[in-house]
Each structure stands twice: as structure tokens, then as C-alpha cells.
C-alpha positions in Angstrom: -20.6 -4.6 32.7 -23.9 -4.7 34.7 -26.9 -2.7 33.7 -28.3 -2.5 37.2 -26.4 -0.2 39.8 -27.0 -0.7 43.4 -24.6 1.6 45.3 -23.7 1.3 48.8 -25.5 4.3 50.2 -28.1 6.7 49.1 -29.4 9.2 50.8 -33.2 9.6 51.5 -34.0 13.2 50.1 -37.8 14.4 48.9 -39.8 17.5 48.4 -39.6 17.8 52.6 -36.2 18.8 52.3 -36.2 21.7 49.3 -39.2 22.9 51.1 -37.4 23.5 54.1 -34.4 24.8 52.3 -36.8 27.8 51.3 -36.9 28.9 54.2 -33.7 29.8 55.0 -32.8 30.8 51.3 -35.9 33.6 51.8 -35.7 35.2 54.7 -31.4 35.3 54.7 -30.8 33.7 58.1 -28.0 31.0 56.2 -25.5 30.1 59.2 -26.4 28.9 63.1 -29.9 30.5 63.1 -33.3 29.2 64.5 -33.2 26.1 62.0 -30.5 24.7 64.1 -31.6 26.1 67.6 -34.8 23.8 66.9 -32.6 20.6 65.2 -30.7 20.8 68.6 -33.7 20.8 70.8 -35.6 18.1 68.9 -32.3 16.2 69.0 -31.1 16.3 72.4 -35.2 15.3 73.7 -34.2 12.6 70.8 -31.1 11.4 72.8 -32.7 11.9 76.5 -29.9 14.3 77.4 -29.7 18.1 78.2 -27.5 19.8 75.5 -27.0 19.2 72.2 -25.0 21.4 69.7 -24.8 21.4 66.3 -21.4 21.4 64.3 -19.8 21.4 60.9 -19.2 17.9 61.0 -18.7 14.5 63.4 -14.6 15.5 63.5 -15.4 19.0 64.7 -17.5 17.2 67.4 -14.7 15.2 68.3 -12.5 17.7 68.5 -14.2 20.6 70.5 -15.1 17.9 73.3 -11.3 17.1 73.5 -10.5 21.1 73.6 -13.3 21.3 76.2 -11.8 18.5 78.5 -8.4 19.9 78.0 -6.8 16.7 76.3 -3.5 18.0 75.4 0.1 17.4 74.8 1.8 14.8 77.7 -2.0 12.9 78.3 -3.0 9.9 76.8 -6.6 8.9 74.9 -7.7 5.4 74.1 -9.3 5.0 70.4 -9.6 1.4 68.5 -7.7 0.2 65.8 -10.5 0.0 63.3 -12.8 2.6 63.1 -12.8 5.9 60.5 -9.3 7.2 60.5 -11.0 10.6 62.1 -11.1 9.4 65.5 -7.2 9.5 65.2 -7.1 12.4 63.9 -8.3 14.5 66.3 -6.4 13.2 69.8 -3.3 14.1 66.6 -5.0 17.4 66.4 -5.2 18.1 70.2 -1.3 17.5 71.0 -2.5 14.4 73.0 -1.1 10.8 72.7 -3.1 8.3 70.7 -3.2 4.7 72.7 -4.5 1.7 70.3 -6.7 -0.9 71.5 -7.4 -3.9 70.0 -11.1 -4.3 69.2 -14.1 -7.3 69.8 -14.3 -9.7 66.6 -18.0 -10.4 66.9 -19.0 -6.6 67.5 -15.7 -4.7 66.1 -16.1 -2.5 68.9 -13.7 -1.6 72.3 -14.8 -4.0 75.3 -13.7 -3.0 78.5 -11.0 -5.4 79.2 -9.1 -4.7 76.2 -8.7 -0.8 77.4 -8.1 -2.2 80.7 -5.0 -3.7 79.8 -3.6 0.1 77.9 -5.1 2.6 80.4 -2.5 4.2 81.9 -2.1 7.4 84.8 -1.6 9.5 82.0 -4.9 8.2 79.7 -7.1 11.7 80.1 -10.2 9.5 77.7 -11.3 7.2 75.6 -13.1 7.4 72.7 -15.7 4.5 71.9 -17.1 3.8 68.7 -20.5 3.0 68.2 -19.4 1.0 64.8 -21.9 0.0 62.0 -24.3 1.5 64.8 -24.0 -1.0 67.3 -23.1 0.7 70.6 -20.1 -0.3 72.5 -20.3 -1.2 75.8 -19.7 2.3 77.6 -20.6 2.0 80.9 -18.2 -1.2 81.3 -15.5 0.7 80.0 -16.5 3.8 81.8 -16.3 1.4 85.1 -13.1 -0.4 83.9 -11.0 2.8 83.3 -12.1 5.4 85.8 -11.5 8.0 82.8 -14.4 10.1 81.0 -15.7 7.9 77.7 -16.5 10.1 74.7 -18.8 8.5 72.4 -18.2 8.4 68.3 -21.8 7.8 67.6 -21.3 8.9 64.1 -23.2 5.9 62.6 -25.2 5.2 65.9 -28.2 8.0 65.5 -31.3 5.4 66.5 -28.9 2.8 68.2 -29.3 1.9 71.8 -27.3 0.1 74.8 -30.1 -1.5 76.8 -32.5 1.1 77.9 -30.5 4.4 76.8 -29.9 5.7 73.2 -26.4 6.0 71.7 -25.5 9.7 72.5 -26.3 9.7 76.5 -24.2 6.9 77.6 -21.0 8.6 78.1 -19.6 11.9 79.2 -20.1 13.4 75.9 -21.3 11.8 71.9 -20.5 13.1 68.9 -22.9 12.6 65.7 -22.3 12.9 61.9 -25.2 13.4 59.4 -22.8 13.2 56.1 -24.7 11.3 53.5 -23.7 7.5 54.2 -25.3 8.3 57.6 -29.1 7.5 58.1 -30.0 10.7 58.3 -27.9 14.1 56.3 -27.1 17.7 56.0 -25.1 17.0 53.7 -21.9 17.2 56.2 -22.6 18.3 60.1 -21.6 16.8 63.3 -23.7 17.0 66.9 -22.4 17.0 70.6 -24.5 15.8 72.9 -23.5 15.9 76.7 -25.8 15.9 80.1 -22.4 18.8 81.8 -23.2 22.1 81.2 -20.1 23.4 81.7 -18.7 20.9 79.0 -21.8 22.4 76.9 -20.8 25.9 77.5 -17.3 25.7 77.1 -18.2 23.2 73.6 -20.9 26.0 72.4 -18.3 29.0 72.8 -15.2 27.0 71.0 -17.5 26.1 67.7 -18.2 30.0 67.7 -14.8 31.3 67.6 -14.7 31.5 71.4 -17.5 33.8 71.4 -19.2 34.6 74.8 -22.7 34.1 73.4 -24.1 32.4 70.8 -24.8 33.9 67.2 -28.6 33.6 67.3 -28.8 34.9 71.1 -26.8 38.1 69.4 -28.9 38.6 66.6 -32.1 38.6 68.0 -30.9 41.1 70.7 -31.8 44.2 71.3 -27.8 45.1 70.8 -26.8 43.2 68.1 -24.2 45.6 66.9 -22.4 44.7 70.4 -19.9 42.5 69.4 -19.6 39.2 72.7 -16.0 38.9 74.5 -13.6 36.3 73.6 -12.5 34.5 76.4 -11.8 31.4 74.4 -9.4 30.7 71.4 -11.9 29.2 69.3 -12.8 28.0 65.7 -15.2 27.9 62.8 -17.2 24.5 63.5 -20.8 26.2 63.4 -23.5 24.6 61.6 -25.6 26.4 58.4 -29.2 27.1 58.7 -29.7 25.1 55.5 -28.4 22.2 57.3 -30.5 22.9 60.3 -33.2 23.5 58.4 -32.8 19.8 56.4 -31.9 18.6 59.9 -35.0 19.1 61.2 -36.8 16.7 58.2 -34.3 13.8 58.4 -35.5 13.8 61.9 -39.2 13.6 61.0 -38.1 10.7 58.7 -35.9 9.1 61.5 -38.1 6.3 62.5 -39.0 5.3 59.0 -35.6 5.0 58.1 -34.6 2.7 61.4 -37.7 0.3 60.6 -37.0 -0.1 57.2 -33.1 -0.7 58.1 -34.0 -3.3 60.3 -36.5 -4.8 58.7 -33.9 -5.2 55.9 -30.8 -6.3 57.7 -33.0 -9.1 59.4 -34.2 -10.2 55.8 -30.3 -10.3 55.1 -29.6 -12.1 58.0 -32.1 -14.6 57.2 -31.4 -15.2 53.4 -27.7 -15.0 53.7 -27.0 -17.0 57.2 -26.2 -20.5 55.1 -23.1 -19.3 53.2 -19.9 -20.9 55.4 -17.5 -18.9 54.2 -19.7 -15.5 55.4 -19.9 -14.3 59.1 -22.6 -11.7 59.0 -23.2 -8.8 61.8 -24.1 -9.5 65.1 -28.1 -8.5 66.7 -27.2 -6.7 70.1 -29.2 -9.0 72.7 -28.7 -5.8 74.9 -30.7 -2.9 72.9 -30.9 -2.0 69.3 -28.8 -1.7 65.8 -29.1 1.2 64.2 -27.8 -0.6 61.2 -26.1 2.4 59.4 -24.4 -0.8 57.4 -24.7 -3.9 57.1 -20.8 -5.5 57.6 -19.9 -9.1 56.8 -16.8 -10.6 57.8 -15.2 -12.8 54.8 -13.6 -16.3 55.7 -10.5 -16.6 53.7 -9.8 -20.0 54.6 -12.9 -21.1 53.1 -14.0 -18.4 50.9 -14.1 -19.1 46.9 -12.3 -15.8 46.9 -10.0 -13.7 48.6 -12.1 -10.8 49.6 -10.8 -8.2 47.5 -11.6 -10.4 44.6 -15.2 -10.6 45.5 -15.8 -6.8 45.9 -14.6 -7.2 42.3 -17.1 -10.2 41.1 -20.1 -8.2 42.7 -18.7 -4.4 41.0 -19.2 -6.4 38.0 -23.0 -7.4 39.0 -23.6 -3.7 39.9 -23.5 -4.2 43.5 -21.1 -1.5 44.9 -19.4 -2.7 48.6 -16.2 -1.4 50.9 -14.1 -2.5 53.7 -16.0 -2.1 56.9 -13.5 0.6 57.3 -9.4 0.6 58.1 -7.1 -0.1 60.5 -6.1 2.9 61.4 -2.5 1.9 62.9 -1.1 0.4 59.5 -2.6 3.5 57.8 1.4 5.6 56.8 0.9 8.3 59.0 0.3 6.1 62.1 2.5 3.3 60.9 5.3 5.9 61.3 4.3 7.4 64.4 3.6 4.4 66.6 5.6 1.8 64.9 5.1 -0.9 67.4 0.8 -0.1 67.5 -0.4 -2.2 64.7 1.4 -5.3 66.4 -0.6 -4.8 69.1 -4.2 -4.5 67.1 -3.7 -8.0 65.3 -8.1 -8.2 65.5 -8.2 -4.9 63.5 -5.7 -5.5 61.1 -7.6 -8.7 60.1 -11.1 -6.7 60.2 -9.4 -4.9 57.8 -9.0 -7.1 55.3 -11.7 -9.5 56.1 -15.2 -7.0 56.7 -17.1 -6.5 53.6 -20.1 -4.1 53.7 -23.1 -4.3 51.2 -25.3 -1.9 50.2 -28.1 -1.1 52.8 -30.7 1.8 52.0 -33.9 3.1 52.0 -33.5 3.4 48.0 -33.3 0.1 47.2 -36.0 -2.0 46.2 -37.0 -5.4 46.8 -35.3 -6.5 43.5 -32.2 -5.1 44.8 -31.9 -6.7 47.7 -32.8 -9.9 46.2 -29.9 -9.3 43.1 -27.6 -9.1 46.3 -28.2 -12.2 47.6 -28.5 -14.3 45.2 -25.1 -12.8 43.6 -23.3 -14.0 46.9 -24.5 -17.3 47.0 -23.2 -17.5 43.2 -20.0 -16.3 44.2 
């Protein structure tokens, strides 16, 4: 076994981010406080759009903008067959009917013909994923459908579509800052939207259905007055410690999207001469974000089947992963919609074929170059 040990994601945590814990941890203030009031403000000027709230996590996101728009049982949403199996999840969640649509080869992302072809009278959304962090093209599917697009920016924070930032290109985005993301709390999710009634109705469902929010309350003059429920809501608030580490990732943010890029364009360079490896698209229309770095494996020409090269490089200490699934041949969707994954024949050979390496601001130069010159060996 390999001495050296480059994993696929790290985290980029200093002495910013237990400072800022302090804070909370002293004065008491622990869940949806002023840590995250400020993390949403600095976000949404981030994203160029009027609201942003803060969540548990990217799946909560996903979910209270569906409650919001009243997705529910006997209406349709449009997802893709590869992407994180919690895009599913949540139309599940809702009562609604998941429709699959094949994805792009080159970008693994929606296009707008493809969810042309499976919008229906009954589709009520669709929900676009910003995969890798390059942004799918939401407007053209926006235009195509006639039906409200909800951005799954979870690995898009920094990514843009031409002139506009991942986030503000749809109805509504949701965001994940878990720790394979370029920026972390640790878990926690964002909506961002430009409606304010979707903002409202999204900012009272993460709060139990509250009628005001828990900082607004506390900082009352009455805060023993307990706000009306109007709404049946959930748990899906963010912690102040989150907020509070929230608000230092996003001093770091820029770093962070240099360095990625800076890096993925060294890879693109060094590794562009192996046949048997298709390596990630640039957008010509905007910016990567880069939250990874996916490869697409040739098994026609490969020395290896692909499974068998994520092996060869674990023993060189270079960790990798599928890109992600394909979420109609995953069992609980296989069974549901048998006839879906027959219809998503691009995502089921993503599936097998994508092969992310590691790409983080904890590597070092020496890491990057063990990584390429252990896939040219392969």
C-alpha cells in the first residue's frame, strides 16, 4: 500500500473558523441567530438576488421550495438521471411524480430539448442541476417548458451562466455547504429566490410554520409571545455555529475559486493526451465552479475497465468516485419507474464511465503531480 494519501476532498478550515465559533459558543445564541441573518445577506448580495435563507442542508432547500410551490401528489417534476440521488428524493417526499430526463454527455447536465420531449400538462417544475459546478442552461429550459426551473446549485456556489451566477437564474436555487463542497458548515443548505412570497412562505416552513422568524422574536420587545402557525411546517433551520463558519468560508470564497481553476486548467493541460480519457468540459458561456474535477473513462480503449482503475490509483493513494449515480437504476427507483432507466441510456453510461479525482485546496503541488503521472502509467 501507498504511503502518500491524497483524498478526494478536504475541506479548507483554519484559525478563522474556531474564532468565529467563539462567538456563538459565548454569548449562547446557538440556532438561527444573527450569524446566519448576516451569512444570508452577504450571500444573497453574493448571488445578485433578493432573498436568501439558510437551511439544514441542500435536501431541505429542495424540499421547502417544492412545499412552497405546492408540488404535490397528481403533478409532475422533471429531474435528470444522474445527479445526487437527493434530487429524487424530495419530488418522492412531496407526493409528486418524478419524470427522468436523459442528460448532455459533454456537460452531464439537462438541455432543453431533452425536457422538451417529457414535459407534460401535468409537469408543475423542473429541477436543474448545476453538476460538478457547471451550470445548466436554465433559461433555455425555462423558455422550452413554460414551467418554473428550480436550480440544484449544490456544487455550483462561484459558478456562472454567462453574465449571472448560479443561484439567480431560475425561479428559486438551492445550495449545500457539506464538506465536499467549496465552501462548509459542516452540513447546511441555502435558498435563494428573487419572489418574496416564495421567500416568505420558504422562511415560515423551515421554522415550523412560524409567522415570524426566530431572531425577529428574540430580539423583540415580547419575546415570550409565542408567533401563529398558519403553516404546517418543519425543523430545517440553520445553527449559529454554522452561520457563524458561514460567514468565513465566504471571506475565503474567491481564494478557493482561483485556486480550483487554476488547478483544473493545470489538469486539463497535463492530462489532455491520454486517448482513452475525456476530461471536463470549460463553459465558453460563463464560469466552472469546479467543485470536481470529472473524467469520463473510454472503455473501448481504456487499459482498464474503470472500476479497475479507481483500484490501481487507491493503491497509489489517490482516492476517486463515480461522478455520481444514475439515479433511475438505483432499487428504489428501479422499482418505481421500471420503464425510466431505459429511457436515460446517457446516464446510465455516466455512471459507469465518470471518474472524479481529487481536487482541493489541500493538496500540494506534489500531489497533483503524483496524480498525473499515475494516470498516464495506468
Amino acid at each position: 500500500m501507498a504511503e502518500r494519501r491524497i483524498p478526494i476532498a478536504v475541506p479548507v478550515l483554519g484559525d478563522a473558523e474556531l474564532e468565529a465559533l467563539r462567538e456563538p459558543l459565548a454569548d449562547g445564541w446557538l440556532t438561527q441567530g444573527p450569524r446566519v441573518a448576516r451569512f444570508e445577506r452577504t450571500f444573497a448580495g453574493r448571488i445578485g438576488v433578493k432573498h436568501a435563507l439558510a437551511t439544514s442542508n441542500c435536501t431541505a432547500s429542495l424540499h421547502l421550495i417544492l412545499l412552497a410551490l405546492g408540488v404535490g401528489p397528481g403533478d409532475e417534476v422533471i429531474v435528470p438521471g444522474f445527479t445526487w440521488v437527493a434530487t429524487a428524493n424530495v419530488v418522492e417526499q412531496v407526493g409528486a411524480t418524478l419524470v427522468f430526463a436523459d442528460i448532455d454527455p459533454r456537460t452531464y447536465n439537462l438541455d432543453a430539448e431533452t425536457v422538451r420531449r417529457v414535459c407534460s400538462t401535468r409537469t408543475k417544475a423542473v429541477i436543474a442541476v448545476h453538476l460538478f459546478g457547471l451550470c445548466a442552461d436554465v433559461p433555455a429550459i425555462a423558455q422550452a417548458t413554460g414551467v418554473p426551473v428550480i436550480e440544484d446549485a449544490a456544487c455550483a456556489v462561484g459558478s456562472w451562466l454567462g453574465d449571472r451566477p448560479a443561484g439567480s437564474l431560475g425561479l428559486a436555487g438551492a445550495f449545500s455547504f457539506h464538506p465536499r463542497k467549496i465552501i462548509t458548515t459542516g452540513e447546511g443548505g441555502m435558498v435563494t429566490t428573487d419572489d418574496p412570497k416564495l421567500a416568505a412562505t420558504v422562511d415560515s416552513l423551515r421554522n415550523h410554520g412560524a409567522s415570524i422568524p426566530e431572531e425577529v422574536r428574540h430580539l423583540s420587545q415580547q419575546p415570550w409571545r409565542l408567533p401563529a402557525f398558519e403553516l404546517a411546517g418543519l425543523n430545517y433551520r440553520m445553527t449559529d455555529l454554522q452561520g457563524a463558519m458561514g460567514n468565513v468560508q465566504l471571506d475565503r470564497l474567491d481564494g478557493l475559486l482561483a485556486e480550483r481553476r487554476q488547478r483544473a486548467a493545470w489538469y486539463r493541460e497535463q492530462l489532455g493526451s491520454i486517448p482513452w480519457l475525456t476530461l471536463p468540459e470549460e463553459p465558453r458561456h460563463g464560469r466552472h465552479g469546479w467543485q470536481a474535477f470529472v473524467c469520463r473513462v473510454d472503455p473501448a480503449i481504456a487499459p482498464l475497465p474503470r472500476d479497475q482503475l479507481m483500484e490501481r490509483l487507491q493503491a497509489q493513494g489517490i482516492a476517486t468516485r463515480p461522478g455520481t449515480h444514475a439515479v433511475p437504476d438505483l432499487g428504489f427507483y428501479r422499482r418505481r419507474y421500471p420503464a425510466a432507466a431505459a429511457a436515460c441510456g446517457q446516464s446510465l453510461a455516466a455512471e459507469t464511465q465518470t471518474l472524479a479525482i481529487p481536487l482541493h485546496g489541500r493538496m500540494s503541488d506534489e500531489d497533483y503531480q503524483h496524480v498525473v503521472r499515475c494516470l498516464h502509467a495506468c
